[in-house]
N, C-alpha and C positions, 0 to 999 in steps of 0.2 A: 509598610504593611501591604499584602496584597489585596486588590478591589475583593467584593464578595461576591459580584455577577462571574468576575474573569475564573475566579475559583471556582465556580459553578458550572462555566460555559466548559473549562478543561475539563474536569467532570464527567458533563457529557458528550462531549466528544469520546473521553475515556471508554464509557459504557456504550456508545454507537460503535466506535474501530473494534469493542471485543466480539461485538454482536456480530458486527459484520465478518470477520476473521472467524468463528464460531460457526456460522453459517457456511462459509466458506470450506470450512473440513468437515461438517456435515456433506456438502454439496460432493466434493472430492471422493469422499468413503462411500458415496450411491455412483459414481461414474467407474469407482475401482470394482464395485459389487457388479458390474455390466448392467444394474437397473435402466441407464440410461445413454443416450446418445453423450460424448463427448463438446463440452461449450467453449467455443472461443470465446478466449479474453480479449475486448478490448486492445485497440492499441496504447498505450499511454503518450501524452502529449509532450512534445519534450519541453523543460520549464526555462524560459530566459529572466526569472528574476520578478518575476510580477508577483508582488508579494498577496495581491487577493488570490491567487490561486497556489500557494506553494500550500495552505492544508491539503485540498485537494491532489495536487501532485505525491505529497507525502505518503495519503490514503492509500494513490495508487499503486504507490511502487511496492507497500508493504502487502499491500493485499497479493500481487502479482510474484513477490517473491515466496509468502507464504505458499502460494499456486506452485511455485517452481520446485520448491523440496529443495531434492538431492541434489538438481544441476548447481545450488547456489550454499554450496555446504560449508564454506567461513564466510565470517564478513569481512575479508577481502573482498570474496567474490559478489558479497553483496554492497557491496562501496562502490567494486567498480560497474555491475550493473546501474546503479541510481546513475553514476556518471555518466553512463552512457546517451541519458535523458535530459542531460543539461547541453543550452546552448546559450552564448554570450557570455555575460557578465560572470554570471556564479561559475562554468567552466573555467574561465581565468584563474 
């Protein structure tokens, strides 16, 4: 049976990634309208296996790829982008 915290914490993480994802095509559809100056993304870090930071990683790549659209239109294409951000261990 699963914990009641761990159900809780997926949860909210659940409702943070839509918030943020949500925000993020809000953000998109004011930089399409010319309201605003165009923002660089971040670089994302590339992940060798450190498992405190693979949510983090995950965040990023989803957030980054939502950002991308149409360059990443199967998930092929978005497979092989996250690989592209692996190095070491999980690359093998």
């Amino acid at each position: 049976m699963a914990d009641v915290s761990s159900s809780a914490d997926v949860e909210w993480l659940r409702e943070n990634m839509q918030q943020l994802m949500d925000n993020q095509v809000a953000m998109k559809e004011q930089l399409d309208a010319g309201k605003h100056q165009p923002v660089k993304m971040p670089s994302i870090k590339k992940f060798n296996r450190d498992q405190l930071k693979l949510k983090g990683f995950i965040t990023q790549i989803k957030i980054r790829i939502n950002n991308e659209g149409p360059k990443l239109a199967t998930p092929f294409d978005k497979i092989i982008y996250a690989g592209m951000h692996l190095i070491g261990k999980p690359l093998k």
